[in-house]
N, CA, C and O atoms as a GROMACS GRO file, in nm:
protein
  300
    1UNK      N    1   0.085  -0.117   0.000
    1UNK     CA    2   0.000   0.000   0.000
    1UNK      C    3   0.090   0.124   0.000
    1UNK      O    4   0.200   0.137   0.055
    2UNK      N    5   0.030   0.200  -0.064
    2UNK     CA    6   0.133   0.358  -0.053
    2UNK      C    7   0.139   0.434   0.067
    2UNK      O    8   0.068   0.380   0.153
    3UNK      N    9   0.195   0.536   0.107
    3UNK     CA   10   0.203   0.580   0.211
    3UNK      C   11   0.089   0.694   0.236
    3UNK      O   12   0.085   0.753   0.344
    4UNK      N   13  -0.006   0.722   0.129
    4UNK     CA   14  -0.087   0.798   0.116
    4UNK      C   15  -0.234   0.666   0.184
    4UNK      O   16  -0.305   0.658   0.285
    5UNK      N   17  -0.221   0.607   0.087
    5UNK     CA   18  -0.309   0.536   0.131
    5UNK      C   19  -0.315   0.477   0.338
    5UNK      O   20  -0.409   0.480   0.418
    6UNK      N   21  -0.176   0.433   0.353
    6UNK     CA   22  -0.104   0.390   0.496
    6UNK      C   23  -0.190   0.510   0.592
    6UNK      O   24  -0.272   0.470   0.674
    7UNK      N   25  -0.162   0.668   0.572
    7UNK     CA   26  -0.202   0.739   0.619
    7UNK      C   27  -0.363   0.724   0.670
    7UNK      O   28  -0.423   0.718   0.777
    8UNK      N   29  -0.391   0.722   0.547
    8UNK     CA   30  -0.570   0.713   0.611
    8UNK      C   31  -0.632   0.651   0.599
    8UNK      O   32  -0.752   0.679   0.587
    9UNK      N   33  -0.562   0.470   0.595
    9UNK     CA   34  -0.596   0.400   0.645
    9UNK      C   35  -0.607   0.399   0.825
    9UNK      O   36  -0.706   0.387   0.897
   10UNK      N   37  -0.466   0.417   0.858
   10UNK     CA   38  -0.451   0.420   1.001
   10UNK      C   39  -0.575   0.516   1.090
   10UNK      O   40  -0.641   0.483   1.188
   11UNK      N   41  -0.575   0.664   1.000
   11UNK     CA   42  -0.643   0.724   1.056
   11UNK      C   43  -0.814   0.703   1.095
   11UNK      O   44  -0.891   0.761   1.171
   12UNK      N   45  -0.824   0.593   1.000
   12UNK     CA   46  -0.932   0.572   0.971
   12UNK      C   47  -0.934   0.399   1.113
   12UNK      O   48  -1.035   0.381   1.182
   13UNK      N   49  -0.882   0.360   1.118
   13UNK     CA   50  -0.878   0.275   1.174
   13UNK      C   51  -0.848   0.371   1.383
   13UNK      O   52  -0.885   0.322   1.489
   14UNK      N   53  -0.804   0.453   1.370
   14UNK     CA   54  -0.765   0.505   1.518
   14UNK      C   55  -0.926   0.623   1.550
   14UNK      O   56  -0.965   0.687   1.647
   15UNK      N   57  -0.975   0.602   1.419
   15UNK     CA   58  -1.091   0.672   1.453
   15UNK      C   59  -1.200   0.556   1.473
   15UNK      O   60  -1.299   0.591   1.537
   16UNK      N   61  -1.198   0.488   1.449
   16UNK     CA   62  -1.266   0.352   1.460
   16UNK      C   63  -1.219   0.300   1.629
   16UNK      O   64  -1.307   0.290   1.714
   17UNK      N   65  -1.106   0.277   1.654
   17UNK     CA   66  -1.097   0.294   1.754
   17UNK      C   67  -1.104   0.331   1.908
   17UNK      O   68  -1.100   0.269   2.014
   18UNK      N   69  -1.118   0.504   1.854
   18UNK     CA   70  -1.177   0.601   1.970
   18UNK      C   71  -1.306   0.525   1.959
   18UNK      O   72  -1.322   0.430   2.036
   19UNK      N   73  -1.385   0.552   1.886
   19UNK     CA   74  -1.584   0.501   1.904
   19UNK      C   75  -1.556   0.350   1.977
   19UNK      O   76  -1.629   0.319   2.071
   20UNK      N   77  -1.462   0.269   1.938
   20UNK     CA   78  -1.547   0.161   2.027
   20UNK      C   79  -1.428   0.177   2.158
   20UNK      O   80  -1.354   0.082   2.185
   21UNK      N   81  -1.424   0.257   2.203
   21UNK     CA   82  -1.371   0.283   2.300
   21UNK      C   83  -1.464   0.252   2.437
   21UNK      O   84  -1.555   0.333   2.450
   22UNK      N   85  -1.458   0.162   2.529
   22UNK     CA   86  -1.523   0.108   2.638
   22UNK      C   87  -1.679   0.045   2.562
   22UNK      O   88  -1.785   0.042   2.625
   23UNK      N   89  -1.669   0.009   2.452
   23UNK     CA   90  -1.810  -0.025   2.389
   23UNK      C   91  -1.762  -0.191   2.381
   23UNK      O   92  -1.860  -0.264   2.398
   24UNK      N   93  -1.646  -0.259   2.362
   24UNK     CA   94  -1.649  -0.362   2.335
   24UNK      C   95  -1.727  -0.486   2.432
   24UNK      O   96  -1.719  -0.438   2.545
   25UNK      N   97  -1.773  -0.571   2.439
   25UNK     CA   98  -1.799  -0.648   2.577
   25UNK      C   99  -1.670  -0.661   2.638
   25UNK      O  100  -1.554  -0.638   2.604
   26UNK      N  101  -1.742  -0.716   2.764
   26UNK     CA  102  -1.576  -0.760   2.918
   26UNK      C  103  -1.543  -0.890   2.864
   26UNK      O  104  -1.633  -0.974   2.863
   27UNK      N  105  -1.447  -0.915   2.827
   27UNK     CA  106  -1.388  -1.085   2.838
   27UNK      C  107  -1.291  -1.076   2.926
   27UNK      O  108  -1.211  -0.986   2.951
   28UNK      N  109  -1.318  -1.235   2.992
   28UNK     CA  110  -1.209  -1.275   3.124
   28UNK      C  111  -1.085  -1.286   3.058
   28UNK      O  112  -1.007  -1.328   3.144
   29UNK      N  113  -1.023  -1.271   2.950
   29UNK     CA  114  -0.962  -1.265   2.907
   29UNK      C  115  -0.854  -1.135   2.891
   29UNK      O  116  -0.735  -1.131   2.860
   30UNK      N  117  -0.954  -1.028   2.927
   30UNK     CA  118  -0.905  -0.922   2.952
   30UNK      C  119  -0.930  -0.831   3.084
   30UNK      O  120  -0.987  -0.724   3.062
   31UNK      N  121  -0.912  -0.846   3.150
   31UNK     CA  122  -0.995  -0.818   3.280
   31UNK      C  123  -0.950  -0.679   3.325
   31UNK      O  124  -1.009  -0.622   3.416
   32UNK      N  125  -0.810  -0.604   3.241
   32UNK     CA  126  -0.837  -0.439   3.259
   32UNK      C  127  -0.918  -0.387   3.151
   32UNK      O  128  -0.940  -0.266   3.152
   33UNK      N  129  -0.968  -0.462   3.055
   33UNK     CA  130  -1.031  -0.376   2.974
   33UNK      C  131  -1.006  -0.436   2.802
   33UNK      O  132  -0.935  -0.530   2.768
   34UNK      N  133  -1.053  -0.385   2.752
   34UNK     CA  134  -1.001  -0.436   2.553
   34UNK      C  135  -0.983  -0.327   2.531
   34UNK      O  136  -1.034  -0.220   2.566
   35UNK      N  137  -0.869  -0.372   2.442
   35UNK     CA  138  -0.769  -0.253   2.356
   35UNK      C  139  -0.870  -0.238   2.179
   35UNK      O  140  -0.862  -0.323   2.090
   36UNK      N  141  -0.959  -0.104   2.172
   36UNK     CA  142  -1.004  -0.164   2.051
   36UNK      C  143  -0.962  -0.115   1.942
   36UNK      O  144  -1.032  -0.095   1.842
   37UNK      N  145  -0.817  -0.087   1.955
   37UNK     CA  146  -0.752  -0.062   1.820
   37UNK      C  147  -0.658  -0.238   1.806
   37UNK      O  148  -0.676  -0.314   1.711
   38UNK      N  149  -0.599  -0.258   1.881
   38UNK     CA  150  -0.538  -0.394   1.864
   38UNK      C  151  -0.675  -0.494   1.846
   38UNK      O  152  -0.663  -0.615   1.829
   39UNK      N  153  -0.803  -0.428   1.854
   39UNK     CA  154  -0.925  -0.522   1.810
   39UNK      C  155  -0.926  -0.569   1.674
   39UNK      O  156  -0.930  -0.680   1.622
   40UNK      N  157  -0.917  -0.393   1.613
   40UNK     CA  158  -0.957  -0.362   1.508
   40UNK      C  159  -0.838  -0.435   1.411
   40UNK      O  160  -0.859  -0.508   1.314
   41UNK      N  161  -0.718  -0.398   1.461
   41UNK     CA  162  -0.605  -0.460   1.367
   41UNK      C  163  -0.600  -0.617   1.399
   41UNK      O  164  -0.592  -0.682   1.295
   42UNK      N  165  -0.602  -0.688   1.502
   42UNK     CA  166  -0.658  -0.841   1.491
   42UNK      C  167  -0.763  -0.865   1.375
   42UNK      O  168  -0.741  -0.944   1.283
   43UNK      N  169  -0.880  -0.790   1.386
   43UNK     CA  170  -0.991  -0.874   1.281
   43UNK      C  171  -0.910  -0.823   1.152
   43UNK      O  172  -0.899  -0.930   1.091
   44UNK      N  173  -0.846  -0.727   1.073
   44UNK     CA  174  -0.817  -0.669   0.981
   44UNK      C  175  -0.719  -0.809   0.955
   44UNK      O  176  -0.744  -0.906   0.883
   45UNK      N  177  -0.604  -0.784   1.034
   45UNK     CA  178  -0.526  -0.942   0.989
   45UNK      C  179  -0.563  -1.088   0.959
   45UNK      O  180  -0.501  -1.169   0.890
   46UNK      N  181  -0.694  -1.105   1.038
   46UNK     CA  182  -0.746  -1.235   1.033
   46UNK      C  183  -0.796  -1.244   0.903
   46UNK      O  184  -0.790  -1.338   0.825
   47UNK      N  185  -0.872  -1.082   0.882
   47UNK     CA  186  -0.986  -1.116   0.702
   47UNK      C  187  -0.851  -1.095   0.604
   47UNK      O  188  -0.874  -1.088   0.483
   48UNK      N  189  -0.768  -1.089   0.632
   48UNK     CA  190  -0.662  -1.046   0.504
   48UNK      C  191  -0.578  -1.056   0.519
   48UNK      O  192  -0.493  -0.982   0.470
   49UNK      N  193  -0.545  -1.172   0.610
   49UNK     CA  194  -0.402  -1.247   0.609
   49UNK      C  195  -0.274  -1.172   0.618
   49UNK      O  196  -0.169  -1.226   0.582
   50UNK      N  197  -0.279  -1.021   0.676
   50UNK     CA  198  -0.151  -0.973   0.663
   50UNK      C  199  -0.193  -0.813   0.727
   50UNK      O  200  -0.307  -0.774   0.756
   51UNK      N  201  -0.119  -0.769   0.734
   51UNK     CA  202  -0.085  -0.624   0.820
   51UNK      C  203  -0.190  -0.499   0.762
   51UNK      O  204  -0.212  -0.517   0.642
   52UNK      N  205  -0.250  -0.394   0.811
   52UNK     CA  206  -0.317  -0.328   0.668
   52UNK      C  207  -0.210  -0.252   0.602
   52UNK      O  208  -0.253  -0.171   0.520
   53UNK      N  209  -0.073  -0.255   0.617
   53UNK     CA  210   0.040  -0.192   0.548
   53UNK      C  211   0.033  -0.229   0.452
   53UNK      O  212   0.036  -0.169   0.345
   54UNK      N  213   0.017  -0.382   0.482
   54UNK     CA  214   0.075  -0.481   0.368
   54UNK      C  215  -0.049  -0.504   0.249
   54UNK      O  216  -0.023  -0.574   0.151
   55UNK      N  217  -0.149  -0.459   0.261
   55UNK     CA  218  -0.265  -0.477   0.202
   55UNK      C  219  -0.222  -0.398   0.068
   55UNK      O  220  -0.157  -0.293   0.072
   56UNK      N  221  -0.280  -0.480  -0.090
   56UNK     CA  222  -0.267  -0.406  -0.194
   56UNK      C  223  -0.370  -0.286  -0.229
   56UNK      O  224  -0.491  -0.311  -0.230
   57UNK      N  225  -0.309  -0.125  -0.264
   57UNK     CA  226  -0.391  -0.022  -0.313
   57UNK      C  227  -0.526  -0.113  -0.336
   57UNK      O  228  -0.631  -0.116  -0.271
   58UNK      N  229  -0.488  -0.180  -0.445
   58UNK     CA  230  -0.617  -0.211  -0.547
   58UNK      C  231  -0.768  -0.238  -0.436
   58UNK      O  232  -0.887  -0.220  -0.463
   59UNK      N  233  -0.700  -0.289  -0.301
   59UNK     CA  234  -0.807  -0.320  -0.172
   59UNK      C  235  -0.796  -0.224  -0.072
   59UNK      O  236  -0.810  -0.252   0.047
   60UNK      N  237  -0.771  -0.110  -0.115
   60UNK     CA  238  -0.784   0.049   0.005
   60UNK      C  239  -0.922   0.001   0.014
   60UNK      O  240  -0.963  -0.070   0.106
   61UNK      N  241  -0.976   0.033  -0.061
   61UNK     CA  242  -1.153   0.060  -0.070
   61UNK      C  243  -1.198  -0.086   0.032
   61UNK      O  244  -1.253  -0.046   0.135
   62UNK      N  245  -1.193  -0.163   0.030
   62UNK     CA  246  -1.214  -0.309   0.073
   62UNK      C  247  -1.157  -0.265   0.188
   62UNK      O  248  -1.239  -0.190   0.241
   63UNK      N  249  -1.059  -0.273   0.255
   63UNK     CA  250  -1.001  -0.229   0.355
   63UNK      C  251  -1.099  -0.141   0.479
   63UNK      O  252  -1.125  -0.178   0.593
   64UNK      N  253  -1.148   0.007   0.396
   64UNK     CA  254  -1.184   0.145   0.469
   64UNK      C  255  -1.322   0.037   0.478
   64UNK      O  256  -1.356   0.003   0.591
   65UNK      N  257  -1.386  -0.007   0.379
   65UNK     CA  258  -1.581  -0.049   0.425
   65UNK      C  259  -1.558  -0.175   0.516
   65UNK      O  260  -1.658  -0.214   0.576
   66UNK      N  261  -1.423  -0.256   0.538
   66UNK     CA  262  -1.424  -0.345   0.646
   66UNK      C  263  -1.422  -0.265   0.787
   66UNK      O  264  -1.494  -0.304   0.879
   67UNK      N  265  -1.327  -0.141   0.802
   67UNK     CA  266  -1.336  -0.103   0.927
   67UNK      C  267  -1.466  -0.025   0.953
   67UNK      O  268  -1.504  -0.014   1.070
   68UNK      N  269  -1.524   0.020   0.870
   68UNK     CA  270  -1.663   0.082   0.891
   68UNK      C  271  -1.758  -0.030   0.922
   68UNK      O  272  -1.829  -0.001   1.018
   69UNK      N  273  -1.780  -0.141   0.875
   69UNK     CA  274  -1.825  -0.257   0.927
   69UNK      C  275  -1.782  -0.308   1.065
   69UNK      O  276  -1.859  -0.359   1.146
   70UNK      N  277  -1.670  -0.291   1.081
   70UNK     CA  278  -1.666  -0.332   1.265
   70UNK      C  279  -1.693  -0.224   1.328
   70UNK      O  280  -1.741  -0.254   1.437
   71UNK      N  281  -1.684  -0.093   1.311
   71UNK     CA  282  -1.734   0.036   1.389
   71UNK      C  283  -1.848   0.003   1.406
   71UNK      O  284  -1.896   0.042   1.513
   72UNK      N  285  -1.960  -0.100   1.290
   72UNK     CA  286  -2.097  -0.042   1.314
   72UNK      C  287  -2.166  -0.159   1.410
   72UNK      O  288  -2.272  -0.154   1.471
   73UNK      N  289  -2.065  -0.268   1.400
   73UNK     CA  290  -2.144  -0.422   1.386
   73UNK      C  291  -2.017  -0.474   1.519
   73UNK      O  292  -1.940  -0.567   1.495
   74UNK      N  293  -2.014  -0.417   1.623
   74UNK     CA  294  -1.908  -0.410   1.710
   74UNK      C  295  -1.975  -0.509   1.835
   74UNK      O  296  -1.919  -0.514   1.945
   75UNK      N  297  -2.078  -0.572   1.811
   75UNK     CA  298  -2.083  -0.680   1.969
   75UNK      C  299  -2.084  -0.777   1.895
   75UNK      O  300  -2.088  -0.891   1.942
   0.00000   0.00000   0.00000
């Protein structure tokens, strides 16, 4: 991905972040709390096998409507 794209991806993902900020459920798993930017970049790696650095331009777009999909669809 380019560094243009890198940019607002991230931004787009740390804004995704702030909102589910104390919104995620409690897992015993985490018992100070969930991190929901390391949320957001877990599910991002899981659907696409790789970093969103590493993600090709051609899937910016694919990328930005996945994190808008976990912003919206977050329990």
């Amino acid at each position: 991905m380019n560094n243009e794209n890198k940019k607002k991806a991230w931004e787009a993902i740390t804004k995704a972040g702030d909102f589910l900020k104390d919104k995620l459920p409690d897992s015993p798993y985490h018992p100070k709390g969930r991190n929901p930017y390391a949320h957001i970049l877990v599910l991002i790696k899981k659907k696409f096998g790789c970093s969103y650095k590493d993600i090709d331009d051609e899937n910016y777009e694919i990328l930005i409507k996945f994190i808008e999909f976990l912003k919206k669809n977050y329990s």
